[in-house]
Backbone as JSON, one array per atom type, in Angstrom:
{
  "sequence": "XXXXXXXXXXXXXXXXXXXXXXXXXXXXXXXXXXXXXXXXXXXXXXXXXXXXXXXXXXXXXXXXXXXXXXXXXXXXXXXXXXXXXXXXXXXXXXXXX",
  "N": [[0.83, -45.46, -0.87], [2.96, -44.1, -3.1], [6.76, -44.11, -4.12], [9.14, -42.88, -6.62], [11.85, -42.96, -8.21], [13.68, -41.81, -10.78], [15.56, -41.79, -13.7], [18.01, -40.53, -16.53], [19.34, -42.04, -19.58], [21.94, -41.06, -19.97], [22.69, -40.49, -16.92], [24.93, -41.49, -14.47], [26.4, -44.63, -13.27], [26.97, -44.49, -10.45], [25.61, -42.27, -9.37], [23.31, -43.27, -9.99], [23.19, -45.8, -7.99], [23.47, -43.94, -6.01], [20.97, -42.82, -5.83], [19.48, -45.44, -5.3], [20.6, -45.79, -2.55], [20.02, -43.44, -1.03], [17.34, -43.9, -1.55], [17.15, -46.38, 0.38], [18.47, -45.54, 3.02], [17.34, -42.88, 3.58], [14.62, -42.24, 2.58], [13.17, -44.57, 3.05], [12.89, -45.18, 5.65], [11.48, -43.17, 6.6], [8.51, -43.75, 5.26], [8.56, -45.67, 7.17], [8.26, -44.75, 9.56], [5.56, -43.57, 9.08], [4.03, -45.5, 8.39], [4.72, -47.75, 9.71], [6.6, -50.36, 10.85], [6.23, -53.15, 10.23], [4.77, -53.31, 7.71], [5.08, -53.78, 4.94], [6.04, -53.54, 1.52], [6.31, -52.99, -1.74], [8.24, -53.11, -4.64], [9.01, -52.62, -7.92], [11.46, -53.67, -8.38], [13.55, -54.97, -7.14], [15.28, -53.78, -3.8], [18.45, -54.44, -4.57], [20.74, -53.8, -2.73], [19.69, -53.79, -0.48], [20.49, -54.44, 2.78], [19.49, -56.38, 4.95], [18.16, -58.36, 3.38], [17.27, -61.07, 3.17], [15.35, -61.31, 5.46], [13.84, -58.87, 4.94], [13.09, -60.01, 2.02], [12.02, -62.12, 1.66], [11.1, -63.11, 4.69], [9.91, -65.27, 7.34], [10.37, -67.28, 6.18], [12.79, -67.79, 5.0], [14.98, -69.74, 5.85], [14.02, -72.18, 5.81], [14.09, -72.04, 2.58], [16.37, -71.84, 2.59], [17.41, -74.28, 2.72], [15.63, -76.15, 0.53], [16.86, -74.81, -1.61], [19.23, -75.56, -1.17], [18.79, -78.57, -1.46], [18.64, -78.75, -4.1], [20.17, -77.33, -5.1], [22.96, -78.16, -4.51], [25.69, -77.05, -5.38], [25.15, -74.32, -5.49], [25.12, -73.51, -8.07], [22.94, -71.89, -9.19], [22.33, -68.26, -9.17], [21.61, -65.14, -8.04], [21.14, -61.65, -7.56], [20.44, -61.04, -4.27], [19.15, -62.93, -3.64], [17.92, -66.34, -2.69], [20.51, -67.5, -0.66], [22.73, -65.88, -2.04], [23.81, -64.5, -0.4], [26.33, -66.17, 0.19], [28.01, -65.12, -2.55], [30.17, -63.08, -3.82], [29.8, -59.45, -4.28], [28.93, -59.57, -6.67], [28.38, -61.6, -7.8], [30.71, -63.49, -9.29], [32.07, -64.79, -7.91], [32.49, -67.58, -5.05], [32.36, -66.21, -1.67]],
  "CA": [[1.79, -44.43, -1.1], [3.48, -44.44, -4.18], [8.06, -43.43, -4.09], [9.32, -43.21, -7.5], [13.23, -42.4, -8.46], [13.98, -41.7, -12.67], [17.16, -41.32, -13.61], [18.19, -41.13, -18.01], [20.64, -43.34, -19.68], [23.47, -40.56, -19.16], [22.71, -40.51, -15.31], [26.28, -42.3, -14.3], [26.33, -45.66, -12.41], [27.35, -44.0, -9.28], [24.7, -41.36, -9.28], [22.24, -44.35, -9.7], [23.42, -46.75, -6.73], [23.43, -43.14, -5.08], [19.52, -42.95, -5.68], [18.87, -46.68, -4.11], [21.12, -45.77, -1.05], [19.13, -42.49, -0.23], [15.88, -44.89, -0.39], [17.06, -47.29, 1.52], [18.57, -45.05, 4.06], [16.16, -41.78, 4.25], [13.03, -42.78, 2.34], [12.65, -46.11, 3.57], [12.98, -44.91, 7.17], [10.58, -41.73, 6.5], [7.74, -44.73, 5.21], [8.01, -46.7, 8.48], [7.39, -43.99, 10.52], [4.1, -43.37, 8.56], [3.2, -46.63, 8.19], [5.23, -48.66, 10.62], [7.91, -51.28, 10.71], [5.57, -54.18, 9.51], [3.92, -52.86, 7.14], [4.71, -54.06, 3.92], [6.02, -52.66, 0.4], [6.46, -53.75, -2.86], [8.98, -52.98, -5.55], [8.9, -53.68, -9.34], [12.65, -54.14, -8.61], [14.39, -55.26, -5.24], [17.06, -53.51, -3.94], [20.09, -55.34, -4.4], [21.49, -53.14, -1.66], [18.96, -54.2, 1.05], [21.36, -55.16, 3.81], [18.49, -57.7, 5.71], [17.41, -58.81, 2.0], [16.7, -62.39, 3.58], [14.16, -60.95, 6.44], [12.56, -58.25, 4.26], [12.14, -60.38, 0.71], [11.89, -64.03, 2.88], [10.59, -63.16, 5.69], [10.24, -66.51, 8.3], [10.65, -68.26, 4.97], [14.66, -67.81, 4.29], [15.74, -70.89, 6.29], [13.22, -73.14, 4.46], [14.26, -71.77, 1.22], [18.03, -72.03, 2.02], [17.23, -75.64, 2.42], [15.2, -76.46, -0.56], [17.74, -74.11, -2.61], [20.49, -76.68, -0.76], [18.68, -80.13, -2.04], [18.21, -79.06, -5.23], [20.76, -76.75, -6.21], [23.92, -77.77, -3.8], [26.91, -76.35, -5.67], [24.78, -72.82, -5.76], [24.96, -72.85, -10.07], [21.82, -71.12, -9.9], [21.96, -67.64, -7.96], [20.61, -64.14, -8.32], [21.8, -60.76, -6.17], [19.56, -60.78, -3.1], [18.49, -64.64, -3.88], [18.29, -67.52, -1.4], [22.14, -67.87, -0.95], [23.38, -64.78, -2.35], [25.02, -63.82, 0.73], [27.26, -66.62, -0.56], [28.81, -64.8, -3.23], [30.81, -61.63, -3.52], [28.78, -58.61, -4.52], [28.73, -58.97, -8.51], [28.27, -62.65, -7.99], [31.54, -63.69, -9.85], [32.91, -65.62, -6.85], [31.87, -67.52, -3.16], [33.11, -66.22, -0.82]],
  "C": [[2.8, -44.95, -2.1], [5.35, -43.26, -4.05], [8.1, -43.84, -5.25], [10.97, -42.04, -7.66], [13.31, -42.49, -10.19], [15.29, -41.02, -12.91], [17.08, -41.11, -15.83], [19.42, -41.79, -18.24], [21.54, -42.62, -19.83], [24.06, -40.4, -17.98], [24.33, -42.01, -15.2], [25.95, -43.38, -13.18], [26.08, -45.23, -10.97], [26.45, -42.77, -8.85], [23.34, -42.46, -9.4], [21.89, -44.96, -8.57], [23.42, -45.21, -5.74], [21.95, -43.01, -4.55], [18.94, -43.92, -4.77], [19.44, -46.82, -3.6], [19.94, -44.88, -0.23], [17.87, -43.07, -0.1], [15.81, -45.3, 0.16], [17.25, -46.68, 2.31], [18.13, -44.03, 4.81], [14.98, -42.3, 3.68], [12.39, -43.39, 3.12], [12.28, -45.58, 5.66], [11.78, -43.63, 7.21], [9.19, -42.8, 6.11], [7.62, -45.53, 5.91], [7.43, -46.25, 9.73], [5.71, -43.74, 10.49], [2.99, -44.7, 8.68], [3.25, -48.1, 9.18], [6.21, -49.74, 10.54], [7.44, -52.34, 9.58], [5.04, -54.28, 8.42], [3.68, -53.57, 5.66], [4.85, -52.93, 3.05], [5.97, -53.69, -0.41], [7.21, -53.15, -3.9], [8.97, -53.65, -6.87], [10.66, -53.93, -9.41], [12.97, -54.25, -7.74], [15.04, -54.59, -5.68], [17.98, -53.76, -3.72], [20.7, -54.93, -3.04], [21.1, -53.14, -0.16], [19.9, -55.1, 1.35], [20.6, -56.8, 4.54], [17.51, -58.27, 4.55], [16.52, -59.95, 2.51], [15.54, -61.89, 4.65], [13.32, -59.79, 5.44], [11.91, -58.26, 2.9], [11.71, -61.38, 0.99], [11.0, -63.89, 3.89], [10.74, -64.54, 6.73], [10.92, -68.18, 7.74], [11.92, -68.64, 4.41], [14.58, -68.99, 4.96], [15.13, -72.14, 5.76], [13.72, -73.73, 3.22], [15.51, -72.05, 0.75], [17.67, -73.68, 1.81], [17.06, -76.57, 1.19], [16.47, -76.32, -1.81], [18.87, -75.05, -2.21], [20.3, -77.99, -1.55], [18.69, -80.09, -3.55], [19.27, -78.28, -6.28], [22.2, -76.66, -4.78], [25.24, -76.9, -3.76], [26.84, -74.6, -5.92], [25.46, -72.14, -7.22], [23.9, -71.84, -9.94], [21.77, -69.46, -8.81], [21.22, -66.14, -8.73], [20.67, -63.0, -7.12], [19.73, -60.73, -5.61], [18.27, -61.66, -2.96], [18.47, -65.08, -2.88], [19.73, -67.7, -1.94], [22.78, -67.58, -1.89], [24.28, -64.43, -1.86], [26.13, -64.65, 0.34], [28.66, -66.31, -1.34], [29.24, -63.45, -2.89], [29.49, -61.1, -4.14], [28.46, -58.43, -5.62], [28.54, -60.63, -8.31], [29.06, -63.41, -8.78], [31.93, -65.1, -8.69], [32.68, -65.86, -5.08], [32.96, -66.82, -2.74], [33.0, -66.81, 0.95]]
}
């Protein structure tokens, strides 16, 4: 099953982030019923806005990953919204918090 949202480049920021709320919060929930909790998607773009980013882009794998992402990159230079140790920063990634 294929969801697809299209917006053009006058569509306003806020009419965008409006689009990948209503997926996450009716779509997404209308595709688990069908298919089930477990199921499995795939996105040619995460959505930044996934609340449980770490359990549904990680899976058993986040605490691993924070690790690795700890030995190798402690001062978290390297990040990326809805990265290993994202939650980290504020929401534009400017600043830990």
């Amino acid at each position: 099953m294929v969801i697809g949202s299209g917006w053009n480049e006058s569509t306003s920021v806020a009419d965008v982030r409006a689009a990948g709320t209503r997926f996450r919060d009716e779509q997404v929930t209308i595709l688990e019923k069908i298919a089930g909790a477990n199921a499995g998607s795939y996105s040619n773009e995460a959505d930044l806005l996934e609340r449980d980013f770490q359990h549904v882009f990680y899976g058993p794998n986040y605490a691993r990953l924070t690790e690795i992402k700890h030995q190798y990159d402690p001062n978290d230079l390297f990040i990326v919204g809805a990265g290993v140790g994202s939650e980290r920063w504020d929401r534009l990634g400017l600043c830990k918090i």
